[in-house]
C-alpha positions in Angstrom: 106.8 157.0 145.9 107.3 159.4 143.3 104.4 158.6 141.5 102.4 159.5 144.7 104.3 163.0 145.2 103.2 163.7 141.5 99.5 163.0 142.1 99.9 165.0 145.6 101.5 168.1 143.9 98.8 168.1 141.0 96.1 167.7 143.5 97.0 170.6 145.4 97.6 172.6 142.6 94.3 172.1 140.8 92.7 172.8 144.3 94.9 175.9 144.6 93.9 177.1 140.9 89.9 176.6 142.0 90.7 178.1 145.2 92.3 181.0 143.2 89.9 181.4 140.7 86.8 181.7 143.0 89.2 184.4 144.7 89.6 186.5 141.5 86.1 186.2 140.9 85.3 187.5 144.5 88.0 190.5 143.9 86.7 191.5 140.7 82.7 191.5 141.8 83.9 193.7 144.8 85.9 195.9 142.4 82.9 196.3 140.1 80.8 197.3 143.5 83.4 199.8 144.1 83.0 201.9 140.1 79.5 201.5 140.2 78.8 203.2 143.8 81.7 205.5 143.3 80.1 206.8 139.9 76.8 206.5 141.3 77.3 208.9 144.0 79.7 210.9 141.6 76.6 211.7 139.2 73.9 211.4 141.9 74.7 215.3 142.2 74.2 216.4 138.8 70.4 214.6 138.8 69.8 216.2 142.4 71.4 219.5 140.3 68.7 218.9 136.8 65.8 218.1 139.3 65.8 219.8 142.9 68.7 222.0 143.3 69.0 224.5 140.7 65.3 225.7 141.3 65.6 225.2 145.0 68.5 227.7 145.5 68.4 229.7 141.8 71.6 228.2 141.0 72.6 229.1 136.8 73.7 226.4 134.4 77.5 227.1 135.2 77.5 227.8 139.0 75.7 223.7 139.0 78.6 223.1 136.9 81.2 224.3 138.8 79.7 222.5 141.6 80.4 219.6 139.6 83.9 220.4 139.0 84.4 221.0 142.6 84.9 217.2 142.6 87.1 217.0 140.2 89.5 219.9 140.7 90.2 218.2 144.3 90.2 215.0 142.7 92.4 215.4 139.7 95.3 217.4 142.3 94.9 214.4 144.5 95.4 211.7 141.8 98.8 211.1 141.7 99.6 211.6 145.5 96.2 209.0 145.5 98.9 206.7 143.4 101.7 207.3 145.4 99.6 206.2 148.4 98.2 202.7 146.3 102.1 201.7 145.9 102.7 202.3 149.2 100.2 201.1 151.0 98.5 198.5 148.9 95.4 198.9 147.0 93.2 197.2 149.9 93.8 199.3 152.3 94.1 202.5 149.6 90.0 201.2 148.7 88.4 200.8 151.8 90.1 203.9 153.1 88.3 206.0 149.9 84.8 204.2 150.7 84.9 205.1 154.3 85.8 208.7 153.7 82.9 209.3 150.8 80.8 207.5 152.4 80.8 210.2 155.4 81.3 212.9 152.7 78.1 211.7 150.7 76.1 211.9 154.0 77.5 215.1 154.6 76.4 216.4 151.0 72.6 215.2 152.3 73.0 217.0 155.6 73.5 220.1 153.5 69.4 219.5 152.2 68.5 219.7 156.2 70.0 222.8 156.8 68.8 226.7 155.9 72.0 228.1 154.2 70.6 230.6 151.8 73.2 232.3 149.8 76.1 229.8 152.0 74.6 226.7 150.0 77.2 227.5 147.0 80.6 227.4 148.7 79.5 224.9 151.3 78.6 222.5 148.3 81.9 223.1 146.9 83.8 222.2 149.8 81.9 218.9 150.6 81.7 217.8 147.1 85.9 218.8 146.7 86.9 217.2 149.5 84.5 214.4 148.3 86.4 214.3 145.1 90.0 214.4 146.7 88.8 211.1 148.9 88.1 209.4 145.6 90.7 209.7 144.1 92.7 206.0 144.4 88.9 204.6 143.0 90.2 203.2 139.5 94.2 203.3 139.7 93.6 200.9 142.9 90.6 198.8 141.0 93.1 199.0 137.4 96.6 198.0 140.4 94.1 195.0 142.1 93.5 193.9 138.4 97.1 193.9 137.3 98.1 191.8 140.6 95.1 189.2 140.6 94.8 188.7 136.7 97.3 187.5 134.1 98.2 189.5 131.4 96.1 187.7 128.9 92.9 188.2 131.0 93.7 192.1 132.1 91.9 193.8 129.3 88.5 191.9 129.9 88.8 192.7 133.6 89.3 196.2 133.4 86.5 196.3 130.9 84.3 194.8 133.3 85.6 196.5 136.1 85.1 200.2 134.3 81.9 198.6 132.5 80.6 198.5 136.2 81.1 202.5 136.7 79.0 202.7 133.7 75.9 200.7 134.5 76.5 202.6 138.0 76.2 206.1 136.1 73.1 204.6 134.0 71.4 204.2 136.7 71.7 207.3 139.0 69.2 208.7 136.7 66.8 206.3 137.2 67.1 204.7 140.7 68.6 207.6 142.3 65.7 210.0 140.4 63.2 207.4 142.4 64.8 207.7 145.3 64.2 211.7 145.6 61.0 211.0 144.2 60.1 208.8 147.5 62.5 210.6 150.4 63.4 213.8 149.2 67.4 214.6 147.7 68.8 214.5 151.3 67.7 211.7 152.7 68.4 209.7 148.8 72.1 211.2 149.5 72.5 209.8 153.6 71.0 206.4 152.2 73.5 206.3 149.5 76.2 207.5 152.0 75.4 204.7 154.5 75.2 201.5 152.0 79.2 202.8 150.3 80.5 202.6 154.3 79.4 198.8 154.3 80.7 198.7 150.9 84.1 199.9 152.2 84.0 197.7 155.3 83.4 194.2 153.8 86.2 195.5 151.3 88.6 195.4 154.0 87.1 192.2 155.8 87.3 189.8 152.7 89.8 191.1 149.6 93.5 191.0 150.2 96.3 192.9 147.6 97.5 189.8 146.1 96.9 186.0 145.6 98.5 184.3 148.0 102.0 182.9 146.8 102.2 178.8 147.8 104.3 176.9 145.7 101.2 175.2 144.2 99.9 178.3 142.9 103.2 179.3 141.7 104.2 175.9 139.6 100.5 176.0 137.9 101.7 179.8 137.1 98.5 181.0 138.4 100.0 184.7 139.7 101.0 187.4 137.6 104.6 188.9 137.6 103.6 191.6 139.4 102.1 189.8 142.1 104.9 187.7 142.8 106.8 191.3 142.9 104.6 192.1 145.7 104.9 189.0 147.6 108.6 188.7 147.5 110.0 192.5 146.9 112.6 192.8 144.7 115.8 193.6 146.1 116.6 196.7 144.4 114.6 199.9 144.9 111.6 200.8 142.6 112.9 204.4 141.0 111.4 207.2 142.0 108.0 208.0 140.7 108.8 211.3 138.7 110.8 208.7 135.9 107.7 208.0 134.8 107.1 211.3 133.3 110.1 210.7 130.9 108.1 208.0 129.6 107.0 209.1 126.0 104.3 206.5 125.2 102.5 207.5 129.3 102.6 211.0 128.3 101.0 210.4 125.0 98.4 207.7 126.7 97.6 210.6 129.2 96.6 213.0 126.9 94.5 210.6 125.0 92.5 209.5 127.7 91.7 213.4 128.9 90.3 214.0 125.1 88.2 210.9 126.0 87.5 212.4 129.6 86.6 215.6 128.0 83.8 213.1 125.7 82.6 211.2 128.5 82.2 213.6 131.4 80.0 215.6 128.6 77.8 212.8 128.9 77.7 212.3 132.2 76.9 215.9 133.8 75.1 217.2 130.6 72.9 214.7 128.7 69.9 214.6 130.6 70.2 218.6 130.6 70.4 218.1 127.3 67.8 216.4 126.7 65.5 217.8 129.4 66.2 221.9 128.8 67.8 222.2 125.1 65.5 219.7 123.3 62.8 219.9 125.5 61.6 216.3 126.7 59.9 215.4 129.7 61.5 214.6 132.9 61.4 210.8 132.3 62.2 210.9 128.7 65.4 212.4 129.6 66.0 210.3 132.3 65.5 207.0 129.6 67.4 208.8 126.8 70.4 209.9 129.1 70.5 206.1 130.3 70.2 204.3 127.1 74.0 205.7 126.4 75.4 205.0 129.3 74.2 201.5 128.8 75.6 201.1 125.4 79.1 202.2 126.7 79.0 199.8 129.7 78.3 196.8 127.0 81.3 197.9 124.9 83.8 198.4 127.4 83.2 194.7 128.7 83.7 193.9 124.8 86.2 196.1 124.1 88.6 194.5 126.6 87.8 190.9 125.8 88.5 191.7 121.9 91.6 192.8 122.6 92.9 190.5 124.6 91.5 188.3 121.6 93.8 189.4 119.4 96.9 189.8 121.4 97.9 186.5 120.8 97.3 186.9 117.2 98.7 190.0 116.4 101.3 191.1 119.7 100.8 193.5 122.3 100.9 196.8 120.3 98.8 196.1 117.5 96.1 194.8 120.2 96.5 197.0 122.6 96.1 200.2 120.4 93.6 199.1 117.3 90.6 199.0 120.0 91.0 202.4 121.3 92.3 204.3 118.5 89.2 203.1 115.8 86.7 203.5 118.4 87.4 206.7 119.5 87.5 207.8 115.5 84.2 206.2 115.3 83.0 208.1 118.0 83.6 211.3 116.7 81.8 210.7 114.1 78.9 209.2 115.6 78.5 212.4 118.0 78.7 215.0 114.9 75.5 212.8 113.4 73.4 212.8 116.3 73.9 216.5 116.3 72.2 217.0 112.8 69.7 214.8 113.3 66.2 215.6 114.4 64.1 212.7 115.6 64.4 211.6 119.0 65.3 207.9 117.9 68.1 208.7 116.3 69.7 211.4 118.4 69.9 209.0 121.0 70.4 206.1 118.5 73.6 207.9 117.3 74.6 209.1 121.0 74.4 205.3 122.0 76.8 204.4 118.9 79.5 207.4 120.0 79.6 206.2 123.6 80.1 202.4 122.7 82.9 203.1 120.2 84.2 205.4 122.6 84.2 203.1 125.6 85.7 200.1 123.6 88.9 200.9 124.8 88.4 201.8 128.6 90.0 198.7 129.3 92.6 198.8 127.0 93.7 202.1 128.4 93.9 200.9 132.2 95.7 198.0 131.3 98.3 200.3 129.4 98.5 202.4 131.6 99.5 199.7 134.6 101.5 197.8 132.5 103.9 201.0 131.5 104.4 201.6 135.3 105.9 198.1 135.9 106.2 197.9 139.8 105.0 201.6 140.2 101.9 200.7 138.1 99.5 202.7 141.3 101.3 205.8 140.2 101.5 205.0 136.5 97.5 204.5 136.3 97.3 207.9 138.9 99.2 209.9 136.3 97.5 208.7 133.3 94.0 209.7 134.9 94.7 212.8 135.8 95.0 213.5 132.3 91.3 211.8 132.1 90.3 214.1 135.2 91.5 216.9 133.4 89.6 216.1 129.9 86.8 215.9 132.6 87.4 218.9 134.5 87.3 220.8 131.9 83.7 219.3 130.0 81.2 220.2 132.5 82.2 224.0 132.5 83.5 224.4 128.8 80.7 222.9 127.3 78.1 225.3 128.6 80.1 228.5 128.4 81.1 227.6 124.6 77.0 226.8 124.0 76.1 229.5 125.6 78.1 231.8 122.5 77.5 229.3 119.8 74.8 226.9 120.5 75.0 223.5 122.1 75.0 221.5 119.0 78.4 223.4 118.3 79.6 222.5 122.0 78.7 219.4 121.2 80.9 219.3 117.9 83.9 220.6 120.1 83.8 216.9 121.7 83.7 215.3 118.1 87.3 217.2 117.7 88.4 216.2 121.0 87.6 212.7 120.5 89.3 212.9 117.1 92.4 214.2 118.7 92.9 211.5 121.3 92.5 208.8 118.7 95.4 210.3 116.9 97.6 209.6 119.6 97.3 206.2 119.9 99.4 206.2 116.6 102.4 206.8 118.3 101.6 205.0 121.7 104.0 202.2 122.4 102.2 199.3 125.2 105.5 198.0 125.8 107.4 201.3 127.1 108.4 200.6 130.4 108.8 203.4 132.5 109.3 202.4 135.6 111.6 199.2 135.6 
């Protein structure tokens, strides 16, 4: 008799552990759909900007810009209230709620195309694209939450990587599939399309994915769930504290302002390089769409690699050793590998040496998110929220800084201001502490 119970319990727990796994696959895939449209859409604007809009309505190099941080002005002040909302709500409901509302707010930015605004077509682009960026804003502190509830901790890193790899490969492509699509149907209709296919996005969200595994005793014995999950299933019985304790949280600050001097270096990338490339250095149209890619691409890869190497070595070498070697060398590596590809003069190796400096930089994407929910504890929604407003602000700041401080000193200097950004932020991680709880 017991012999039979035994055999009964292991059966339903090695069913329960496929059952589970081909769940987490599911959640993460749908998490991945969710960064690349929401940083698809995100950077659509800035190719419609390069190629349509700025000689369609004689828009300058830093009204575009401010255009761009429209978004994230409304989106960096609605980050931590956007975390606040993920804790409370769950991070289902916090998702398909964003998708829903871009996806009307991207149709919206298309409907602007179909209508004869003249001088209006400024501030009306702002509002859209801010209130676009304010809907967004639960996008990766709900995806980096999901993570840290369906994925244990050994296995966190590599999911975030893939996760934030996904925004990547969704910003390396805008250039190409988006630049196609105005090609074929014009910037408005390319934005309505776009709008319509991140509503179903958001609907099968909320159809299929659920904010935890579920929590059977099978499941549990095999120790399948994380802590955190098991948190959210059965609610502890005291109170979480109050969000604002996080902010006493030495190692979250010090993570938050490393991640905006990597904001500042990425955002660059994003809103600028096939500028760059197009207007500064003068290539064709689709040699700036391939060399603005080709980095893109190359941080994508290492993010996926990044996390998986350091959850490699955590059991090797603990939590803080793993957990801060990734970032903290590849972001020092990436400052140097932007200051070469601003000396050099053959097309092969500027974008050789740009590829290098977003790999090294992105090694770490992971690595941060999973710090970032980790030092939260059980408010690890407004944990990840906080930290990426420091991101948002690094970002904020890149896509209007970067031409103004060109325009005075040349854009091979505005350049180098990212190289000393991206040094800064590696810095940091020297006195960053993984296992700072701030929230328990």
């Amino acid at each position: 008799m017991a012999a039979s119970y035994i055999r009964i319990r292991l059966t339903d727990s090695l069913l329960m552990n496929y059952a589970l796994s081909r769940q987490r696959v599911l959640i993460i895939a749908l998490l991945m759909a969710f960064t690349f449209s929401g940083h698809f859409n995100r950077v659509s604007m800035s190719v419609a900007g390069t190629e349509r809009l700025m000689d369609e309505y004689r828009l300058s190099e830093t009204q575009m810009g401010s255009v761009y941080s429209a978004y994230l002005v409304l989106y960096t002040l609605a980050m931590i209230p956007g975390g606040w909302l993920i804790d409370r709500i769950g991070a289902k409901r916090a998702l398909g709620g964003m998708a829903v509302a871009s996806a009307l707010l991207i149709v919206l930015t298309g409907g602007i195309g179909w209508l004869s605004l003249g001088a209006m077509v400024l501030p009306v682009l702002w509002l859209v694209r801010g209130t676009m960026g304010m809907a967004s804003s639960p996008l990766h502190p709900g995806c980096a939450r999901a993570v840290s509830l369906w994925m244990p901790p050994e296995s966190r890193a590599t999911a975030n990587g893939l996760v934030t790899a996904a925004a990547l490969v969704g910003i390396a492509a805008t250039y190409y599939v988006f630049g196609a699509m105005m090609d074929v149907l014009d910037w408005p209709t390319a934005f309505v399309v776009c709008g319509v296919l991140t509503g179903v996005l958001g609907v099968t969200w909320l159809i299929v994915a659920a904010d935890a595994p579920p929590t059977t005793d099978a499941a549990q014995s095999a120790d399948t769930l994380s802590a955190e999950a098991r948190t959210i299933a059965v609610p502890p019985v005291e109170p979480s504290p109050p969000w604002h304790t996080l902010l006493r949280n030495r190692s979250l600050l010090l993570l938050t302002g490393s991640y905006a001097a990597l904001g500042y270096f990425q955002y660059l990338f994003f809103y600028w390089m096939q500028y760059y490339f197009q207007e500064v250095l003068h290539y064709d149209a689709q040699e700036s769409r391939l060399y603005a890619t080709i980095p893109n691409l190359a941080m994508a890869a290492a993010m996926f690699l990044g996390g998986g190497l350091s959850d490699r070595l955590l059991p090797r070498f603990g939590v803080r050793v793993s957990r801060a070697a990734v970032p903290g060398l590849g972001l020092l590596a990436s400052a140097i590998l932007l200051l070469l590809g601003t000396t050099a003069e053959s097309s092969f190796w500027i974008v050789t040496f740009f590829a290098l400096a977003m790999g090294a930089a992105g090694l770490g994407e992971g690595v941060f998110w999973t710090t970032a929910i980790e030092l939260g504890g059980r408010r690890g929604g407004t944990s990840a929220a906080i930290f990426n407003t420091g991101g948002n602000i690094g970002g904020l700041l890149a896509p209007v800084v970067t031409p103004w401080f060109a325009s005075y000193f040349g854009w091979q200097w505005g350049l180098a201001l990212a190289s000393a950004i991206c040094l800064v932020g590696a810095v940091l991680w020297i006195w960053i502490d993984p296992q700072q709880r701030g929230a328990e």
